[in-house]
C-alpha positions in Angstrom: 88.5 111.5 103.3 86.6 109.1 106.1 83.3 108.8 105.6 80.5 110.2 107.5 80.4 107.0 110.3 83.9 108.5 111.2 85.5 105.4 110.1 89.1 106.5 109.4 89.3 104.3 106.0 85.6 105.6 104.7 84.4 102.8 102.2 87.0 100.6 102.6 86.3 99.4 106.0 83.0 97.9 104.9 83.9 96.8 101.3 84.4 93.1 100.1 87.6 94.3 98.0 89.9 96.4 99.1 92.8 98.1 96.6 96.3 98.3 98.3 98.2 100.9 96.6 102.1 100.8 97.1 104.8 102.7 95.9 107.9 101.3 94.0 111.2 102.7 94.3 111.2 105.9 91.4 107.4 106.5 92.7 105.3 104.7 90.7 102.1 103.6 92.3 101.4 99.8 92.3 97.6 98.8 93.3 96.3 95.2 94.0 92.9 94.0 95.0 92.4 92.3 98.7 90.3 91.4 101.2 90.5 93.3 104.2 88.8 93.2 107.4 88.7 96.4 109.7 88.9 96.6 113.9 88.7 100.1 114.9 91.0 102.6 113.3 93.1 99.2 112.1 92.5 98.0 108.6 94.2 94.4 108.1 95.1 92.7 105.1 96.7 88.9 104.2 98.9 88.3 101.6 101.6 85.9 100.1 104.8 86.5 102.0 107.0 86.5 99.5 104.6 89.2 97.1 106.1 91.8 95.4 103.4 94.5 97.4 105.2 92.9 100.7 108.7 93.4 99.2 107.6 97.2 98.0 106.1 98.2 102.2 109.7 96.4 103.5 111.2 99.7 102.0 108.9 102.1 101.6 105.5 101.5 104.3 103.1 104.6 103.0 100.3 103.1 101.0 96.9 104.2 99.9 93.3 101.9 100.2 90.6 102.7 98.4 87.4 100.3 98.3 87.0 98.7 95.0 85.3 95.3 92.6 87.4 92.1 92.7 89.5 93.4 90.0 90.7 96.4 91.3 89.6 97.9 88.3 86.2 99.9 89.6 87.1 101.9 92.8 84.8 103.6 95.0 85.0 106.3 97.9 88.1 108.4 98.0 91.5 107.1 98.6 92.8 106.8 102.3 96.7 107.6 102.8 98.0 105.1 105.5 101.1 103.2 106.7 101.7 99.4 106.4 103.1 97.3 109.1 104.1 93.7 107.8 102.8 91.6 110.9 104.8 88.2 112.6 103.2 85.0 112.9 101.2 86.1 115.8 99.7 88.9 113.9 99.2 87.3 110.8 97.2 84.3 112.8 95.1 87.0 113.9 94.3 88.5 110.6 93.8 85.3 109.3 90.8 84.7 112.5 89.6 88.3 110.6 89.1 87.3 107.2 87.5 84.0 108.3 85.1 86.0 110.2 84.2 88.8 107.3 84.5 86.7 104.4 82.6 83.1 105.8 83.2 79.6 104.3 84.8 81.3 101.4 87.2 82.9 103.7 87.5 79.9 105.4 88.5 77.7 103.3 90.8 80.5 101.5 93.0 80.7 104.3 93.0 76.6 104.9 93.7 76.3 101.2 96.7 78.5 101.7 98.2 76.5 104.9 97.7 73.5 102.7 99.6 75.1 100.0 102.2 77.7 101.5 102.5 76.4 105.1 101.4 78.9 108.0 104.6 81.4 106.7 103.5 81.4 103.5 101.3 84.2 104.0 101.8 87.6 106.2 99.4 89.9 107.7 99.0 93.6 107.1 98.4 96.5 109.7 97.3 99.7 107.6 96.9 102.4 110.1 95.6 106.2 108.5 98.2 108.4 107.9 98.3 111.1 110.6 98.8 115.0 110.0 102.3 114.9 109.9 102.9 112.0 107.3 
């Protein structure tokens, strides 16, 4: 599923949009576009805290990623299977540092426009680590 660099999540660790697939609770699959920022076998995400994807990993963690456009509609690469960790304040501040640092002024000012808007716990961080063997 990786791609040839042996990056665990392929295409997504380099691509501008990333689609988060979670599950609901009868199965259904439920994909949104992000930005996502990769460190090692770590791919981490920023969302609205009180989001429905957020709600959906607080029961059931096992998502998929899958590079893709800013739509989410055109995805590219195969799918990665992974689980999602919702990160505190410390962890989110972190991913926030991320996305500044991938994205530029545009993430920059993104995740200021949010503290402006939300407040700092407006927004939550998300640790997708590949699904191992046995998951």
């Amino acid at each position: 599923m990786a791609s040839a660099s042996n990056e665990p999540f392929g295409d997504a660790a380099r691509a501008k949009y990333v689609q988060l697939t979670s599950y609901r609770k009868d199965g259904t699959a439920v994909s949104s576009p992000l930005w996502a920022a990769s460190d090692g076998d770590v791919l981490f995400m920023w969302t609205t805290a009180d989001s429905w994807k957020v709600k959906r990993i607080q029961r059931d963690p096992h998502v998929a990623v899958q590079a893709c456009d800013a739509r989410g509609h055109k995805v590219i690469g195969s799918p990665v299977n992974g689980t999602a960790e919702i990160l505190d304040s410390v962890g989110t501040e972190r991913v926030r540092g991320l996305i500044t640092d991938k994205y530029g002024i545009l993430g920059w000012l993104t995740v200021k426009g949010s503290q402006l808007r939300r407040g700092k716990s407006g927004t939550v961080g998300l640790a997708i680590r590949p699904a191992s063997g046995s998951d």
